[in-house]
C-alpha positions in Angstrom: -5.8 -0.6 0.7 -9.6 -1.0 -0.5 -9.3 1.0 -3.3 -13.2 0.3 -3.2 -14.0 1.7 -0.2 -11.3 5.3 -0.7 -13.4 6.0 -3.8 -16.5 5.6 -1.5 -14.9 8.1 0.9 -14.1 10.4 -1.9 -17.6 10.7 -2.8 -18.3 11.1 0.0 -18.1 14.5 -0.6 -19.8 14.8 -3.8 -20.9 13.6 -6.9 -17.8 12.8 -9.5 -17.1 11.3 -12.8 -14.6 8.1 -12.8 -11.8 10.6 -14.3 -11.8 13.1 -11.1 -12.0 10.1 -8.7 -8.5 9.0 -10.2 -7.4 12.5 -9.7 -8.3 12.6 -6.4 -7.2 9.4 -5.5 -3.9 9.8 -6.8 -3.7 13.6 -5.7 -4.5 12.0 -2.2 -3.2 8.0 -2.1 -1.6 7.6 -5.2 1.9 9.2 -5.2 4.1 5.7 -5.5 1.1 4.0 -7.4 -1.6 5.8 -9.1 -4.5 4.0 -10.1 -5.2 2.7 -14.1 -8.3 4.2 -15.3 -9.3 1.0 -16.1 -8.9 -0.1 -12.4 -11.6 2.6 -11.4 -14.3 2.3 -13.7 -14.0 -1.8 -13.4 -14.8 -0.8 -9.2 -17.3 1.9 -9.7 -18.9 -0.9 -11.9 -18.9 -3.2 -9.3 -19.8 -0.4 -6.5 -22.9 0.0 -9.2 -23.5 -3.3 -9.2 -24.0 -3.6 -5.2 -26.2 -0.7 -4.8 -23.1 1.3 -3.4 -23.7 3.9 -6.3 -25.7 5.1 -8.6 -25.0 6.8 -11.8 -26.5 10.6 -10.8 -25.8 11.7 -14.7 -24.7 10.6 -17.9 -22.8 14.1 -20.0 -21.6 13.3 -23.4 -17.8 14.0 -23.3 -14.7 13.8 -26.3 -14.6 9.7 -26.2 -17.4 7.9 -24.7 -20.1 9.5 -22.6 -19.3 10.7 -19.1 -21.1 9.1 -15.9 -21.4 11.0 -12.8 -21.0 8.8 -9.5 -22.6 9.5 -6.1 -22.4 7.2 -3.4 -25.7 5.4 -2.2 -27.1 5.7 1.9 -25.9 1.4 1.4 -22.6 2.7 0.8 -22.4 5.2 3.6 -23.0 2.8 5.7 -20.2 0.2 4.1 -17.4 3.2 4.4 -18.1 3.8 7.6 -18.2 -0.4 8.4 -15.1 0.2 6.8 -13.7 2.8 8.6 -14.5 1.1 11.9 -13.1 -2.1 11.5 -9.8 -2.2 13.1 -6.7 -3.2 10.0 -5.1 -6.8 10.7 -1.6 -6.4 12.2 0.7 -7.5 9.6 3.3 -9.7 11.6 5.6 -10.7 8.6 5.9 -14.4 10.1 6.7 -15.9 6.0 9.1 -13.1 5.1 11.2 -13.7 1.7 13.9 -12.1 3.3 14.0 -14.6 6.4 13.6 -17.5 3.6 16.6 -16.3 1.3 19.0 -16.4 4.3 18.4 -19.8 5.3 18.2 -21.1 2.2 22.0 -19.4 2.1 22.8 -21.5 5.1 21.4 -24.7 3.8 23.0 -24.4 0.5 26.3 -23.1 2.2 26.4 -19.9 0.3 27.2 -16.8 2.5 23.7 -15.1 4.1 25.9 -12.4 6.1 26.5 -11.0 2.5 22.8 -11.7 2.0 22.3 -9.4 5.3 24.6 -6.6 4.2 23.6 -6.4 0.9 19.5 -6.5 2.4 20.8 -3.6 4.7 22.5 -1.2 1.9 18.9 -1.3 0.0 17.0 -0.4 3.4 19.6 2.4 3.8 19.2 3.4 0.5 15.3 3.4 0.4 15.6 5.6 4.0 17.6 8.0 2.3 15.0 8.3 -0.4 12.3 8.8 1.4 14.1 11.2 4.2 14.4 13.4 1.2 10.8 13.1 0.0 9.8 13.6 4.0 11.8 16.6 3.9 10.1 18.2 0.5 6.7 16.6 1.0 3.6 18.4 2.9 2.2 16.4 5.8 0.2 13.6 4.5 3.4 13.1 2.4 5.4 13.3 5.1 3.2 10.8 7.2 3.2 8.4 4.7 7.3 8.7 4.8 7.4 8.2 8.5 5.2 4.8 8.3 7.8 3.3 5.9 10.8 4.6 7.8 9.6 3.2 11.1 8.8 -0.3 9.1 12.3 -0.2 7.6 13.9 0.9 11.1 12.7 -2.6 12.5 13.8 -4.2 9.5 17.2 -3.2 9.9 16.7 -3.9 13.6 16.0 -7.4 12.9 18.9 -7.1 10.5 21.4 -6.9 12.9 20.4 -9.4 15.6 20.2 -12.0 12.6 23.5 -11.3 11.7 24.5 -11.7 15.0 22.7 -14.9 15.6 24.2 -16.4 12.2 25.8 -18.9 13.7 23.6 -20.5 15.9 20.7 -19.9 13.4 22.9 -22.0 10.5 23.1 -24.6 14.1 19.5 -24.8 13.9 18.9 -25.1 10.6 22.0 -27.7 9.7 19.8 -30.0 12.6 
């Protein structure tokens, strides 16, 4: 994710200080990793930097004194560049996973118990976040259902590697 270009969006609608875009963020992004506050002014320093946004107003605050972000016409344009450009499909072709079993095979260690125990954790982690699906509103619940399906063909390709162990440790014995 381009934490960058979310904080963008979130100004999107309106000028805020660097302490209600973490809110926001993690209110709206950040349930399984919220942002430091140190991660956010560090980019809405940089964002500054490249004309993305301008400081609208400095308040004195508690601890040091409180800017107020808006986003910049340049930096309308860059979210919605953003928003446009089509994500790279992620095809997982150097997976550790993949690499721990045939180093199991080289080495002679045993990868179906690599599998099995691979496939308890996925089980595990579905179970999880069937529960947090079930007790989440809908962006939650979206969020759930792009993992599940991700771990579904995970522990799709699970199964035919286990039942290809043989000729894979063939192929890699060569």
């Amino acid at each position: 994710m381009s934490i960058g270009h979310t904080l963008l969006g979130l100004l999107e609608s309106g000028p805020r200080h660097g302490y209600d875009l973490k809110r926001a963020f993690d209110e709206k992004f950040g349930h399984d990793r919220p942002l430091h506050y140190g991660q956010v002014y560090s980019t809405m320093s940089r964002l500054l930097k490249n004309g993305l946004v301008e400081v609208e107003g400095i308040e004195p605050g508690d601890g040091p004194e409180r800017k107020r972000y808006a986003i910049t016409e340049a930096g309308i344009t860059d979210v919605e560049r953003w928003l446009a450009t089509p994500e790279k499909p992620e095809p997982y072709l150097q997976s550790t996973l993949y690499t721990k079993v045939v180093l199991a095979l080289l080495t002679r260690r045993d990868a179906a118990d690599i599998l099995d125990t691979q496939r308890a954790e996925h089980l595990r982690m579905m179970r999880i976040l069937t529960d947090r699906k079930r007790k989440g509103d809908l962006a939650d619940q979206l969020i759930c259902d792009h993992a599940l399906f991700h771990l579904e063909a995970d522990l799709r390709w699970l199964e035919l590697t286990a039942a290809r162990l043989d000729k894979l440790a063939e192929a890699v014995a060569e």
